[in-house]
N, C-alpha and C positions, 0 to 999 in steps of 0.2 A: 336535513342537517348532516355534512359529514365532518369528520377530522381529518387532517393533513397533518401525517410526522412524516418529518424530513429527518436523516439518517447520516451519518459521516461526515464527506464534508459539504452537503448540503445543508450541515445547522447553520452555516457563518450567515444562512438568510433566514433563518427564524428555522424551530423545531416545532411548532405544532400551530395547525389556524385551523378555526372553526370555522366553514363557509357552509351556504347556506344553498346547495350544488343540487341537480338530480344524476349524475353520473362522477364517473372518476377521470372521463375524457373531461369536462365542465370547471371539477376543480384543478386540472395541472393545467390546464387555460387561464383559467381562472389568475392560478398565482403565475405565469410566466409575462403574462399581462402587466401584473400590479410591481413585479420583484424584478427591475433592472438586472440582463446576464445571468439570468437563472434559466432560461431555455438556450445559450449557447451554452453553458455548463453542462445541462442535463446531456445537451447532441453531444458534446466532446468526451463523454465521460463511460460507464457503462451500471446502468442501475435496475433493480428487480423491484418489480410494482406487487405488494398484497395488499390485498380487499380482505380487510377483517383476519382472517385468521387461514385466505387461500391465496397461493402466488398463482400469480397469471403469467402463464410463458408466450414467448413468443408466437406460437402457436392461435393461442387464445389472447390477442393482445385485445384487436379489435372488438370483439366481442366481449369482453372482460370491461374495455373500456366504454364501449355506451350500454351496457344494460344499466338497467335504474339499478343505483346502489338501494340497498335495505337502510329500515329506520337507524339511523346513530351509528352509520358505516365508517370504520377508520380506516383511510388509506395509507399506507406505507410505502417509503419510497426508499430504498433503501441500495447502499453502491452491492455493486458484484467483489465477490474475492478474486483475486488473479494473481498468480506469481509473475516474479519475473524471468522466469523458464532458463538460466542461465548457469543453474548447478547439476545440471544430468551428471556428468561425466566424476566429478566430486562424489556424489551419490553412491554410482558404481563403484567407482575405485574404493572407496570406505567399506562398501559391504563384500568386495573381492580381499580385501587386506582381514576382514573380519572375520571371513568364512575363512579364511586359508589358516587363521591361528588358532582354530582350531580340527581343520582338517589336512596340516602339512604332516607329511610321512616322512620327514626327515629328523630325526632321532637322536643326532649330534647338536642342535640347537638345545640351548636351554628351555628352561619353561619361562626363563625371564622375559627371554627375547618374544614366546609365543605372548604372554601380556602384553607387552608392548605391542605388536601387531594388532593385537585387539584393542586395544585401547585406540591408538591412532587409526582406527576403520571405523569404528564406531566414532570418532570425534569428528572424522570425514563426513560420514555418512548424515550423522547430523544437522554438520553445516551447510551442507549440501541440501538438506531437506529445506532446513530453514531460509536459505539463497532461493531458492525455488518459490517460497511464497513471502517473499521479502523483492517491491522492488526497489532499487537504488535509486531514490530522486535526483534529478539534475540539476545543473546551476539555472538561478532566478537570472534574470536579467538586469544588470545595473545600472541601466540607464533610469533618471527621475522622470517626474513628469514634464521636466521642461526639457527634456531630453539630452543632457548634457548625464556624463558618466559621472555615477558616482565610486569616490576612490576612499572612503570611510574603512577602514579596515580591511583593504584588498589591493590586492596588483596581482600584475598578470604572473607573477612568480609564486604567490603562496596562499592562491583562490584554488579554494576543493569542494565536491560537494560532502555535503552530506553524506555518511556510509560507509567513505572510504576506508580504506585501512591505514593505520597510525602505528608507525615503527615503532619497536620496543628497541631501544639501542642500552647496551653496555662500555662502560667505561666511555673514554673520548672520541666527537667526531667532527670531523666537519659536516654540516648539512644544511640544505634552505629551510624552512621555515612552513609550518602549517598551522590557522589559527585554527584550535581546536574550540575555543571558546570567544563571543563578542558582544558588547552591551553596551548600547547609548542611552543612560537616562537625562533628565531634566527633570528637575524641580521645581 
């Protein structure tokens, strides 16, 4: 008997089943078999397999995956972390603006202006970090299932994804339009 937990966005197909398997190859058969689109998820996707309380790398896949699991073996299926590798250059400039406020030899500046430098290299630097293991999802596709567009809250003038960034304006402007927020209920 093992357990299968399923991880991130592998729960939208169940978080844990009890089969009744001799390997860990047996049970992700097992459920790719029984769960509609859950082995083209798994291939599209990138995810770390643990037996009990050891990750199997690549390396050791195959053999990780038919030896006979132990009695009451939990298999973990769990996605990989990855950024979206798109804030290097943010990164540096924030920790170059950092190091320089406190190591510029120019005497005439204030100590105002060296805070600020640090501040804004470090708030770089930060976003930077965080851009890096943050990726920006893309737009869904709007077409229904009977394949006609659906136009519910969107045109091609004020559709954004997700992540984007949202002007802070002052005083008056002209501008197009971003729906920052959208909700269809029925009752």
């Amino acid at each position: 008997m093992a357990i299968v937990r399923l991880y991130g966005d592998l729960q939208r197909f169940g978080r844990r089943f009890d089969l009744s398997v001799a390997t860990a190859a047996e049970a992700v058969q097992c459920l790719t078999w029984q769960i509609p689109d859950l082995r083209t998820h798994i291939q599209n996707g990138r995810y770390r397999l643990r037996i009990n309380r050891d990750d199997i790398g690549e390396q050791d896949l195959v053999t990780g995956m038919t030896s006979p699991l132990p009695a009451s073996a939990v298999i973990h299926i769990v996605p990989v972390v990855s950024g979206a590798k798109n804030g290097w250059f943010q990164t540096i400039l924030g920790t170059a603006l950092l190091a320089a406020s406190f190591f510029t030899p120019f005497s005439f500046i204030s100590a105002g202006v060296y805070a600020a430098m640090g501040t804004i290299g470090a708030s770089m630097a930060l976003c930077g970090v965080a851009s890096l293991l943050t990726k920006t999802p893309t737009l869904q596709s709007r077409t229904t299932d009977n394949g006609k567009e659906n136009t519910y809250f969107s045109s091609l003038d004020n559709t954004i994804a997700q992540g984007s960034f949202v002007p802070l304006l002052y005083g008056e402007m002209m501008t197009g339009s971003k729906v920052l927020s959208q909700g269809l209920s029925t009752e």
